[in-house]
N, C-alpha and C positions, 0 to 999 in steps of 0.2 A: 813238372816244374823243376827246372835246374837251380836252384841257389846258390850264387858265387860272390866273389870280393865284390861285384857292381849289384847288386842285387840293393836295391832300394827298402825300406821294411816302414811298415806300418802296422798298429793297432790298433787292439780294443778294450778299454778299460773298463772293468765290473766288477759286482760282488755280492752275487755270486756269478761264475762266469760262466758255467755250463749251458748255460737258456743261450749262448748269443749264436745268430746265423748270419753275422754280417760278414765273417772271413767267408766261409762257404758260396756267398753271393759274391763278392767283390772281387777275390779272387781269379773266378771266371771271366769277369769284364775287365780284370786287367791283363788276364792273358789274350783275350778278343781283341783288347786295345796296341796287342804288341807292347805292352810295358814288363819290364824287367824287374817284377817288382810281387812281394807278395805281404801281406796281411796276417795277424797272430795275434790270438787272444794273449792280453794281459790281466792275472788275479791281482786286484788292488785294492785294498782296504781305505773308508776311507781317512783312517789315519797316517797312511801314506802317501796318502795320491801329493800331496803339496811334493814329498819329496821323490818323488818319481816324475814328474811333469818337470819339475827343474832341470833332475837329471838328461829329459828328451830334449836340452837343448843343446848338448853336447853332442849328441850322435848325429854325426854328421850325413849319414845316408840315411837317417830316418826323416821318415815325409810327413809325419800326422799322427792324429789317431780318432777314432769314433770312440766317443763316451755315452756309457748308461747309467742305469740304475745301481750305485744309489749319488752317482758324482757330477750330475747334471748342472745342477745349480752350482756347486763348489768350485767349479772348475773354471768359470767364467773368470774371476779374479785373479787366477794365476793365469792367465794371457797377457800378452803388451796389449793387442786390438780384439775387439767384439765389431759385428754385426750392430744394424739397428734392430734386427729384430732378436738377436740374443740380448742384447742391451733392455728391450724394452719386456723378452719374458723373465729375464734374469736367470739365463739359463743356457747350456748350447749342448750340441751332441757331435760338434766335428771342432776338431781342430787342426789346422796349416801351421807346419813349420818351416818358416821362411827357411833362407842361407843361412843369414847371418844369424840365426836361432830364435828371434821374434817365432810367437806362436799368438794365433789368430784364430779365434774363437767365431762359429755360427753357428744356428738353430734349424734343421730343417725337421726336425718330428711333428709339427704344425702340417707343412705345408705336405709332406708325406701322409698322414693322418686323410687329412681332409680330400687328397688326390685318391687315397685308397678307396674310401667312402664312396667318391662318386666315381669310380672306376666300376664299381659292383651295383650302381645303381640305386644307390641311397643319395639323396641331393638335400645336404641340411638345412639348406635357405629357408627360413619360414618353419622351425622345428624347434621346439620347447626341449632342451636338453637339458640332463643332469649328470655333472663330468663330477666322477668319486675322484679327489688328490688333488690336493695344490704343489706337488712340487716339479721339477723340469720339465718334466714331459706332458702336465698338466698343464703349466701354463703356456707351453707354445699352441698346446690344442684347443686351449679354451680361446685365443688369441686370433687363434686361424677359425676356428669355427664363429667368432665376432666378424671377421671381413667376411665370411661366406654369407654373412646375413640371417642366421638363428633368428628367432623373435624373442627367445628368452632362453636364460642361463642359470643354474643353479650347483652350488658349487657344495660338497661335501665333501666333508675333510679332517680326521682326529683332531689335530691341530689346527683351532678356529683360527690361531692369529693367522696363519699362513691362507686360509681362504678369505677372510676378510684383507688380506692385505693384497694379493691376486684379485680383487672383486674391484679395490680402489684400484688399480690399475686399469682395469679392464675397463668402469666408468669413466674412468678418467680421458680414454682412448676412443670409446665408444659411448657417448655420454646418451645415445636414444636408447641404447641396449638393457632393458631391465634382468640387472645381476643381483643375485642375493646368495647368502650362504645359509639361509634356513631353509631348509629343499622341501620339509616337508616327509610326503609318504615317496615313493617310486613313482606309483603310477597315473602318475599328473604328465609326464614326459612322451615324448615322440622316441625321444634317443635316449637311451644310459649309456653311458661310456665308461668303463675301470682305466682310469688310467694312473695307477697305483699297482705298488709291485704285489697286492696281494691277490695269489695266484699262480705267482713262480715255486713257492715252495708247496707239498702235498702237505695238508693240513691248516695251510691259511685259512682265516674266517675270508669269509664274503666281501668283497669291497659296500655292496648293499644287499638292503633285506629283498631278497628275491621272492620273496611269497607275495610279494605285493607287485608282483611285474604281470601284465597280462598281453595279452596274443596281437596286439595291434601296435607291440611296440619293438624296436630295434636296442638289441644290445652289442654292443664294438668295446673289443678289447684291444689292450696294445699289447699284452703278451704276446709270444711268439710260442715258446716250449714252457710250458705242454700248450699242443698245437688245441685240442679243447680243454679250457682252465674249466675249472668246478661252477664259475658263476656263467658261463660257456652251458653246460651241463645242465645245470638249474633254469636259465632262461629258458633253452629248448623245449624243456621237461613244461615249462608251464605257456609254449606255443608261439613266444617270440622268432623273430628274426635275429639270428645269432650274423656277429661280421670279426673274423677272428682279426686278430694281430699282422700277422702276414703281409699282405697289403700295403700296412703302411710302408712297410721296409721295402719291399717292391717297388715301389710309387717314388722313393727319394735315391734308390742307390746310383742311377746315373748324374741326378744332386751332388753326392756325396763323392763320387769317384772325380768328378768335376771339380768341385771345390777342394778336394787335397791332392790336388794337383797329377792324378792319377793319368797319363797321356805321356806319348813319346818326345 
């Protein structure tokens, strides 16, 4: 990779940033693409992010950036445009910077999610699910896993307002979909899904009680690194179908190199 005065740049905002594999992925398909252009993690707190996102509209050869955990939600707000389906999870993980410095907000960890899923041969249509988090990356997946046609949804979450308020969304969009935030034990479900960052760091609790998961059921994480998280570990140990993180990002990165304008 040459980097010179025409060299386009783009990132990745997070925090903690070490877990991310999106420069390593994207990088490659822009140099396949013949684009002049490369990718770098950005560490950002998220007491900075407002003022670091402002500053991306000044840099004139900056094209974008993919956002994660913990700035998913927050970041929606400081864009001029959103998506409807960032609009409707309250949340995005790509951002487009126009010319003129407009930044435009979309969601695709949903629709990446749910492609992973059934790329491996898991089809959630018809599947009792129970998705740990209500924030960004929760609600595109809980979102996309309601248009795949789930029979039912159960949302757990520290923070009840935030899954009762994700729940009223989701009825509200899918009024036959019975959604509740009292989940109960684990093993009433088809699918558990973590999609809560606990698991990135060594020593996180459990996103759920895993003594209670048994062999007939599938557990998908959206972690990435460590490539098996401890509830990864624990599910196996008690005979599920483990479906790591991976996938999803696989599943959207031609999504993603598309929509921030990555092409010659």
């Amino acid at each position: 990779m040459n980097i010179t005065g025409t060299t386009r740049v783009w990132g990745i905002l997070a925090d903690p940033i070490h877990h991310v594999k999106t420069p390593q992925a994207l990088n490659p398909i822009m140099a396949a693409r013949g684009v002049d252009g490369v990718m770098v993690p950005m560490h950002v707190g998220a007491d900075e992010l407002a003022a670091v996102v402002g500053a991306m509209r000044h840099v004139r050869n900056f094209g974008g950036f993919i956002v994660t955990v913990p700035h998913k939600t927050a970041v929606v707000a400081l864009c001029d445009e959103a998506s409807e389906t960032a609009r409707r999870v309250g949340a995005a993980n790509c951002v487009r910077r126009k010319q003129d410095g407009r930044l435009v907000a979309d969601m695709l960890d949903g629709k990446g999610f749910v492609a992973g899923l059934e790329r491996e041969g898991i089809d959630p249509k018809g599947m009792g699910v129970l998705l740990a988090g209500a924030g960004g990356a929760a609600n595109a997946i809980a979102f996309a896993l309601a248009e795949a046609g789930v029979k039912q949804l159960a949302i757990a979450n520290r923070t009840k307002a935030k899954s009762d308020d994700l729940a009223a969304r989701l009825s509200k969009a899918f009024p036959a979909l019975p959604v509740t935030t009292e989940p109960g034990g684990v093993g009433g479900y088809d699918l558990v899904v973590n999609a809560t960052s606990l698991g990135l760091r060594e020593g996180d609790p459990l996103p759920v009680d895993a003594a209670g998961l048994t062999s007939r059921q599938t557990v998908a994480e959206v972690i990435m690194q460590p490539a098996e998280t401890a509830l990864m570990a624990a599910a196996r140990a008690r005979g599920c179908r483990v479906h790591p993180g991976r996938p999803m990002l696989e599943c959207q990165l031609d999504l993603m190199a598309d929509f921030l304008g990555m092409h010659t």
